[in-house]
C-alpha angles and dihedrals in degrees: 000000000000089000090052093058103047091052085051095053096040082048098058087034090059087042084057096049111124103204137030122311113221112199123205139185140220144162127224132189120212110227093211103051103015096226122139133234146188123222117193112188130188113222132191153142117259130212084275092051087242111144115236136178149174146184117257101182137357117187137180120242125222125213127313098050100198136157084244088062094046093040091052096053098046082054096059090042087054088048097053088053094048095054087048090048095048094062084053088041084047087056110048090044095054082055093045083058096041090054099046093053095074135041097215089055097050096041084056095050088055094046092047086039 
């Protein structure tokens, strides 16, 4: 339950973020039981210009540990954020259309701009 509502929160705080996300990777083995794992971790730059980050998955990884497993992973993570990005991309550039058709209205979003 506790793992529920901190995905939650870190989910509507990424949708907040004002600027880029950059995501990164990397594996990690543990020393005690000698199992490997992926991290993937959002990072960005907040209205305060204060970098944050935080980890947005962190899997374990089952033999063979190869780059073409990795690879792969980090491929279907890239897939699903693209899918997400290109509703957003769809919008603004339905807006972008909506302003261009008419004069007035591009003349107000300058002017508002």
């Amino acid at each position: 339950m506790y793992y529920a509502k901190e995905r939650d929160r870190v989910k509507e705080e990424l949708a907040k973020v004002p600027s880029l996300i950059c995501l990164t990777s990397d594996n990690w083995n543990s020393e005690h039981t000698n199992d490997e794992y992926i991290c993937i971790t959002a990072h960005w730059v907040d209205k305060d210009w204060k970098l944050q980050k935080r980890i947005i998955r962190f899997r374990a990884l089952f033999p063979p540990y190869d780059v073409r497993r990795c690879a792969h992973i980090l491929n279907l993570i890239v897939k699903a954020g693209l899918e997400l990005a290109d509703v957003v991309v769809g919008k603004i550039q339905n807006g972008i259309r909506y302003i261009k058709k008419s004069g007035i209205r591009r003349k107000r979003f300058y002017d508002v701009a």
